[in-house]
PDB file of N, CA, C and O in Angstrom, chain B, residues numbered from 101:
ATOM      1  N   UNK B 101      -7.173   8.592   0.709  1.00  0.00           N
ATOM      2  CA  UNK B 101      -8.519   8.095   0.909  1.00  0.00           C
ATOM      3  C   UNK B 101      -9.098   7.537  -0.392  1.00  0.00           C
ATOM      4  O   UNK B 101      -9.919   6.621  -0.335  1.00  0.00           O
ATOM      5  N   UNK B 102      -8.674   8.094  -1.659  1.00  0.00           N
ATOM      6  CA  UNK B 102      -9.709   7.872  -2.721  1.00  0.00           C
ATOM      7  C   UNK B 102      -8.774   6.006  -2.864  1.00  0.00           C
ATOM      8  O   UNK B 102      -9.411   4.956  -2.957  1.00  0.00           O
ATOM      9  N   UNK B 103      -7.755   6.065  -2.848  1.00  0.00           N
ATOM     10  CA  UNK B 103      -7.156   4.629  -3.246  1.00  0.00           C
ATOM     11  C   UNK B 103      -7.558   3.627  -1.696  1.00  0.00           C
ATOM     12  O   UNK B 103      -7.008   2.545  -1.902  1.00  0.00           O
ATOM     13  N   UNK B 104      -8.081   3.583  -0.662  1.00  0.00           N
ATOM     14  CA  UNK B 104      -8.691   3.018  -0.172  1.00  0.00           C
ATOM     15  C   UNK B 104     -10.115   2.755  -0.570  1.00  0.00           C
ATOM     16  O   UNK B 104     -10.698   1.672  -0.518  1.00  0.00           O
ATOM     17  N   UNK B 105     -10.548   3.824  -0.945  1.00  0.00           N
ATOM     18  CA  UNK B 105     -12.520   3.355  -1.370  1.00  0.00           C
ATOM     19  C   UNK B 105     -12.140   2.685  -2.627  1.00  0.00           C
ATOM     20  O   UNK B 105     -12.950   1.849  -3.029  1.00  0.00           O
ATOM     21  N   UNK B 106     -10.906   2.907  -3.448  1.00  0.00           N
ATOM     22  CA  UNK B 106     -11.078   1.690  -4.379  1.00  0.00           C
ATOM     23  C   UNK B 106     -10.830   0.482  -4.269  1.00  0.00           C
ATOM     24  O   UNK B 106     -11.228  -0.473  -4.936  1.00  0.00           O
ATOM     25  N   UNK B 107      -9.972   0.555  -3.166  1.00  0.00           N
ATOM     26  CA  UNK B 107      -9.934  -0.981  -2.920  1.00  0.00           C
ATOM     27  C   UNK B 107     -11.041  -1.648  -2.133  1.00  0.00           C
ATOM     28  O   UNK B 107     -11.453  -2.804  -2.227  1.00  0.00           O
ATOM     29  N   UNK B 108     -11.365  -0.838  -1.474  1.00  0.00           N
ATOM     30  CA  UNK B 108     -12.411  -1.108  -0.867  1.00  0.00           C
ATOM     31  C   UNK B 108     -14.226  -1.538  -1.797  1.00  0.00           C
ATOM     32  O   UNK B 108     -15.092  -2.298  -1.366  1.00  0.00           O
ATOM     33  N   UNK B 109     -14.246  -0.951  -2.740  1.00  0.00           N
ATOM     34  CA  UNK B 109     -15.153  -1.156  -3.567  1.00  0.00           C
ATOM     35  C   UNK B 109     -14.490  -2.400  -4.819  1.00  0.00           C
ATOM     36  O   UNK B 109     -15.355  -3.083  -5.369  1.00  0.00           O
ATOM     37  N   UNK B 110     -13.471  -2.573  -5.098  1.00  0.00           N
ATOM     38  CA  UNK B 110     -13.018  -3.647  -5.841  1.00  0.00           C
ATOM     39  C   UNK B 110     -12.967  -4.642  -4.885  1.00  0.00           C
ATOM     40  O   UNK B 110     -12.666  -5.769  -5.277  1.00  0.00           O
ATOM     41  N   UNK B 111     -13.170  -4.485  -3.850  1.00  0.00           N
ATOM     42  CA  UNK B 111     -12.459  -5.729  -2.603  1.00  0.00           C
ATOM     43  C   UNK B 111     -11.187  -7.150  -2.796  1.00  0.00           C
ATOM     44  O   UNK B 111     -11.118  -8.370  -2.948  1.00  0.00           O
ATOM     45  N   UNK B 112     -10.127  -5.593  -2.618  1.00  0.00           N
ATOM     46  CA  UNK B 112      -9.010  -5.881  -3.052  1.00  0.00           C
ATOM     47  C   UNK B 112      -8.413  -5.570  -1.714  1.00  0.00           C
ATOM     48  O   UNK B 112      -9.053  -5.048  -0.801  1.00  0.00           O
ATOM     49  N   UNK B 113      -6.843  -6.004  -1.630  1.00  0.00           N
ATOM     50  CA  UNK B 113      -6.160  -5.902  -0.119  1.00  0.00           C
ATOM     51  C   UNK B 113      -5.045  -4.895  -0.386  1.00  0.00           C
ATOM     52  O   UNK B 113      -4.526  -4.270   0.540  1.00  0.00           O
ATOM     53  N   UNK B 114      -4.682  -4.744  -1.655  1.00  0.00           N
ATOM     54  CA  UNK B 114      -3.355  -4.050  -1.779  1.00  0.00           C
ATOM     55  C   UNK B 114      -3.165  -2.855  -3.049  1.00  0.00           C
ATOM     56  O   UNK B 114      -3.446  -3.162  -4.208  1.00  0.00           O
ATOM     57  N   UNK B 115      -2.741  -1.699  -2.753  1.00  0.00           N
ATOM     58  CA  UNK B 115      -2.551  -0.697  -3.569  1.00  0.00           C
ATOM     59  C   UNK B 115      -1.407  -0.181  -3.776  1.00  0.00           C
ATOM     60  O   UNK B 115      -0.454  -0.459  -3.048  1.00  0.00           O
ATOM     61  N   UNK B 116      -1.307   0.680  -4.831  1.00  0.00           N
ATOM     62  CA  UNK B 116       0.044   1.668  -4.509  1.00  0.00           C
ATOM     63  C   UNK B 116      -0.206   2.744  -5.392  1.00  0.00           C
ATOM     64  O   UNK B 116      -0.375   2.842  -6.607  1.00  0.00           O
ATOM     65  N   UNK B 117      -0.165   3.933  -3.925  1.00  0.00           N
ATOM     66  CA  UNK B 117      -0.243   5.131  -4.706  1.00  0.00           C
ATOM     67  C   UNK B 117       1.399   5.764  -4.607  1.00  0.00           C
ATOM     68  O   UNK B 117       2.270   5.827  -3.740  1.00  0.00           O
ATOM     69  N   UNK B 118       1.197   6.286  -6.402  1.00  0.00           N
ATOM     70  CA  UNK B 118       1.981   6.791  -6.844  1.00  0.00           C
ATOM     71  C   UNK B 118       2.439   8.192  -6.963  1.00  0.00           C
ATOM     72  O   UNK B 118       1.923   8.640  -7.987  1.00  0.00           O
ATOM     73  N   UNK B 119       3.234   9.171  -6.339  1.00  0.00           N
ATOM     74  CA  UNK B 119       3.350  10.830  -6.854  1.00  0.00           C
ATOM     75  C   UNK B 119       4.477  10.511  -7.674  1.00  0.00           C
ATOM     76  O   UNK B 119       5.251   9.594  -7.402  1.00  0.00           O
ATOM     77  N   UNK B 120       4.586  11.293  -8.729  1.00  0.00           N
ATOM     78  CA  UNK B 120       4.959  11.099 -10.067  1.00  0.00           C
ATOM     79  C   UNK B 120       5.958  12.684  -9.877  1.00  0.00           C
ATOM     80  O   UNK B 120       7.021  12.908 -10.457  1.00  0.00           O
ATOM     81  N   UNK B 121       5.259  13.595  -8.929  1.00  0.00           N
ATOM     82  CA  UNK B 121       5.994  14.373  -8.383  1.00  0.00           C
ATOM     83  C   UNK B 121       7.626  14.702  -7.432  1.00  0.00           C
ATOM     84  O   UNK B 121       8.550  15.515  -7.460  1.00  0.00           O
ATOM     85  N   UNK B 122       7.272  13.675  -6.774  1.00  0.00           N
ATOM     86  CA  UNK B 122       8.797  13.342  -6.028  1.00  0.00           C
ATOM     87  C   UNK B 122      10.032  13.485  -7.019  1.00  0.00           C
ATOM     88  O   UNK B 122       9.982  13.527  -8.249  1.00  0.00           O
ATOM     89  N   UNK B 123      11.294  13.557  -6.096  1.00  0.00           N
ATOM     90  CA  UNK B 123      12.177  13.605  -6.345  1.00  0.00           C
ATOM     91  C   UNK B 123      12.530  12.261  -7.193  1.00  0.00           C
ATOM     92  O   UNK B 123      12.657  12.342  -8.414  1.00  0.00           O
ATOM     93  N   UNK B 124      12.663  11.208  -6.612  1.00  0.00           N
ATOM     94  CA  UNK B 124      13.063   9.716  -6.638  1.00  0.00           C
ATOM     95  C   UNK B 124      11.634   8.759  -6.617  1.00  0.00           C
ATOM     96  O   UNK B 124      10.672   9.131  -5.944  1.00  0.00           O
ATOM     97  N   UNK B 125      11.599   7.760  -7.249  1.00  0.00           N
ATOM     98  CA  UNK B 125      10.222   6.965  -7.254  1.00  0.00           C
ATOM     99  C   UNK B 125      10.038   6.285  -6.053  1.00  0.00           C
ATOM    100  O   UNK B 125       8.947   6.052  -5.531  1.00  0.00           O
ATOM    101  N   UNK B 126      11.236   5.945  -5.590  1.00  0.00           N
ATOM    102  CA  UNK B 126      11.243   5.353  -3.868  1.00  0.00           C
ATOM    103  C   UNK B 126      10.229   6.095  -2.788  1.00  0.00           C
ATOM    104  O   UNK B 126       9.438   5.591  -1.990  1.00  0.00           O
ATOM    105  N   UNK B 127      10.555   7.519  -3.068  1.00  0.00           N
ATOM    106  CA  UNK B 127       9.731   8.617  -2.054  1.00  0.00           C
ATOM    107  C   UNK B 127       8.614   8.988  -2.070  1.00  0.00           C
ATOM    108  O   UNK B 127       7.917   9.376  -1.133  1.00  0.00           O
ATOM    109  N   UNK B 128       8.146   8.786  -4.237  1.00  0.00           N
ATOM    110  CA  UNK B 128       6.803   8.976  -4.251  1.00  0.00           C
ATOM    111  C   UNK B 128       5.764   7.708  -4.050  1.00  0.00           C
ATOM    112  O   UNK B 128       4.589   8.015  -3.849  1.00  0.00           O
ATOM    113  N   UNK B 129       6.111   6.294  -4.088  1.00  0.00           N
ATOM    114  CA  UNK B 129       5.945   5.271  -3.969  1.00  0.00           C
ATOM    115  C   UNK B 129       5.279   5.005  -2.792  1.00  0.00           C
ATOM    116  O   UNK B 129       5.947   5.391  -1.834  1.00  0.00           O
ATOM    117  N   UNK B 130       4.291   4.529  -2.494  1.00  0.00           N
ATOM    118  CA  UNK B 130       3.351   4.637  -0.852  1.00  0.00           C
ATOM    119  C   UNK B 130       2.604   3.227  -1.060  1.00  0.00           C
ATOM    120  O   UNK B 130       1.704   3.060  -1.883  1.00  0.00           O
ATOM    121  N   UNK B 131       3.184   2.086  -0.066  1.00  0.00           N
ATOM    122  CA  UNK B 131       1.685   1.116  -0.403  1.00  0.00           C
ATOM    123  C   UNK B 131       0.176   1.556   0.461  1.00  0.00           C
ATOM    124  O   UNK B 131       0.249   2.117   1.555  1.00  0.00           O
ATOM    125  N   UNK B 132      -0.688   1.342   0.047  1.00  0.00           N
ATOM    126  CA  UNK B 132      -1.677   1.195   0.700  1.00  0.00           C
ATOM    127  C   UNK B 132      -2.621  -0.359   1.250  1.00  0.00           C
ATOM    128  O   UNK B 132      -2.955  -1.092   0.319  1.00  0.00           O
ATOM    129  N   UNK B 133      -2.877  -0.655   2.172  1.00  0.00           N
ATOM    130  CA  UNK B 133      -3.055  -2.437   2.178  1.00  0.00           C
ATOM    131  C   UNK B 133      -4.810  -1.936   2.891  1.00  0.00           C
ATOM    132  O   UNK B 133      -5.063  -0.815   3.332  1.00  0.00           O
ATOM    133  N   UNK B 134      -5.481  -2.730   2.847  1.00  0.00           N
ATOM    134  CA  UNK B 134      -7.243  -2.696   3.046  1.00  0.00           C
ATOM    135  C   UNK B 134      -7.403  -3.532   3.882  1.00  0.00           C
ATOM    136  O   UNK B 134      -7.628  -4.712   3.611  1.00  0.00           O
ATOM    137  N   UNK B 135      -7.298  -2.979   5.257  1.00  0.00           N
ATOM    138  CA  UNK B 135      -7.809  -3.709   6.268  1.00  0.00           C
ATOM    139  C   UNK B 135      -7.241  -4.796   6.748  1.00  0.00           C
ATOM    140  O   UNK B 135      -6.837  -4.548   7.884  1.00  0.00           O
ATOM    141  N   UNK B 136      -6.962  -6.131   6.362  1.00  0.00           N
ATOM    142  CA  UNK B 136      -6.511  -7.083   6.639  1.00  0.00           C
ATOM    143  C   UNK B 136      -5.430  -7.164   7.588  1.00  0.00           C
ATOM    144  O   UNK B 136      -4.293  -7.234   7.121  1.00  0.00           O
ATOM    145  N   UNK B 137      -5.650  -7.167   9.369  1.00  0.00           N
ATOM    146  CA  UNK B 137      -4.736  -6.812   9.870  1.00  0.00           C
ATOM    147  C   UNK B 137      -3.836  -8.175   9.948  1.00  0.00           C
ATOM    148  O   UNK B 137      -2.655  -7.904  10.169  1.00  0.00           O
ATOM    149  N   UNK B 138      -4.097  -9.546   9.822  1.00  0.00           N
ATOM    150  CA  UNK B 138      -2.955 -10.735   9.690  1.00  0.00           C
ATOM    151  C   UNK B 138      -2.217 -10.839   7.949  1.00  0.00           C
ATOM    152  O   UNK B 138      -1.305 -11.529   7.492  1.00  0.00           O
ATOM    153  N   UNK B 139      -3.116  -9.809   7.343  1.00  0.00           N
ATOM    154  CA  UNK B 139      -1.976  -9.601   6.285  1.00  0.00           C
ATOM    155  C   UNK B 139      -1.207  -8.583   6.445  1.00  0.00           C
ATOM    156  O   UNK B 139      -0.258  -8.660   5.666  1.00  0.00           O
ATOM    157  N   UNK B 140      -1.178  -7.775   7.013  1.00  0.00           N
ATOM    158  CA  UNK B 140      -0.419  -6.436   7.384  1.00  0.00           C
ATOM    159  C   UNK B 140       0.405  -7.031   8.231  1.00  0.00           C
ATOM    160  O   UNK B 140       1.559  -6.806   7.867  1.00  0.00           O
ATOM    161  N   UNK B 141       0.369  -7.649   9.136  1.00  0.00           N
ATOM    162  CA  UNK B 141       1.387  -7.840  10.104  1.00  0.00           C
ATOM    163  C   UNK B 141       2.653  -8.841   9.159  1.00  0.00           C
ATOM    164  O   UNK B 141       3.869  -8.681   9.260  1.00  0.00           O
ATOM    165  N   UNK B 142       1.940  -9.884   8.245  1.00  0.00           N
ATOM    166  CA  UNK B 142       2.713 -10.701   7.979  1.00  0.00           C
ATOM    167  C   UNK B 142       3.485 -10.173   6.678  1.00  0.00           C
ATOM    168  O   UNK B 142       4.453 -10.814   6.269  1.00  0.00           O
ATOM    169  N   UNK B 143       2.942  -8.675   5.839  1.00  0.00           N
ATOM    170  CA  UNK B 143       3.989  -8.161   4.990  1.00  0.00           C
ATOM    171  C   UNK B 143       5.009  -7.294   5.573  1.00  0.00           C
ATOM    172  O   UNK B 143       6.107  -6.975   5.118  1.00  0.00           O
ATOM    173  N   UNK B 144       4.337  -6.917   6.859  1.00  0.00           N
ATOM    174  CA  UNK B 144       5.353  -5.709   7.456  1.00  0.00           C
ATOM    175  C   UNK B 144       6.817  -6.687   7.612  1.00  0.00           C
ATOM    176  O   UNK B 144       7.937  -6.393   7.194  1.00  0.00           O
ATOM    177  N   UNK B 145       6.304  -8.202   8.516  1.00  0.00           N
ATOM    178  CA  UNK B 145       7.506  -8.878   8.465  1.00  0.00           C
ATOM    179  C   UNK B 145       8.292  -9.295   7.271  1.00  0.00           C
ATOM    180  O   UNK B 145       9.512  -9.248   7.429  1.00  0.00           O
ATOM    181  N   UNK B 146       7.989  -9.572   6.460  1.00  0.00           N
ATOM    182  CA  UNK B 146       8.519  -9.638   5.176  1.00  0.00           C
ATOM    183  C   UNK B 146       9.213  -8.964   4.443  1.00  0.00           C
ATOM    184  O   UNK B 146      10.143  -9.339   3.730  1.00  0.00           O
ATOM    185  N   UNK B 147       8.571  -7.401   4.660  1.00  0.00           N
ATOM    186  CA  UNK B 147       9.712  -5.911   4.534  1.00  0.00           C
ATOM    187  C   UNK B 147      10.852  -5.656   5.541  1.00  0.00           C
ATOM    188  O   UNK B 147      11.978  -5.296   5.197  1.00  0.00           O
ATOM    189  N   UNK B 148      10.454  -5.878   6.852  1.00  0.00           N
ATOM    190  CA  UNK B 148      11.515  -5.697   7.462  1.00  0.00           C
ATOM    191  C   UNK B 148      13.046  -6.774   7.481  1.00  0.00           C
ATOM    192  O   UNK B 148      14.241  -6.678   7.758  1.00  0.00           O
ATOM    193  N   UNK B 149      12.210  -7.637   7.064  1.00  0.00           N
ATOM    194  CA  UNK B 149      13.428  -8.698   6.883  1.00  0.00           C
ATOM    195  C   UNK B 149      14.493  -8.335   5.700  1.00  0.00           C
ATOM    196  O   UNK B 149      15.661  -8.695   5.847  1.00  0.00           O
ATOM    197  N   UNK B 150      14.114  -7.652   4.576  1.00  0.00           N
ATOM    198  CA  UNK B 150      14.878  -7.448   3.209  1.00  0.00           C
ATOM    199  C   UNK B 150      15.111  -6.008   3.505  1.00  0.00           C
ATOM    200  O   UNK B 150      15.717  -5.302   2.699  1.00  0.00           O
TER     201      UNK B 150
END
């Protein structure tokens, strides 16, 4: 939640929260995206392709 109200107060579309905790950086690695559901759809395609 707190890395959404920042994007949300920067009015920004894209985040990434980090746990520094995990095993591997892959696992602690999380994007967060702000709302934009024709940008969400069009990165999800973009990930799933690679």
């Amino acid at each position: 939640m707190q890395v959404l109200t920042y994007l949300r107060l920067l009015n920004l579309l894209l985040g990434l929260l980090i746990n520094f905790g995990a095993a591997t950086f892959k696992e602690g690695c999380k994007r967060i995206v702000n709302g934009k559901q024709d940008f969400v759809s069009s990165c999800l395609r973009v990930n799933q392709l690679g």
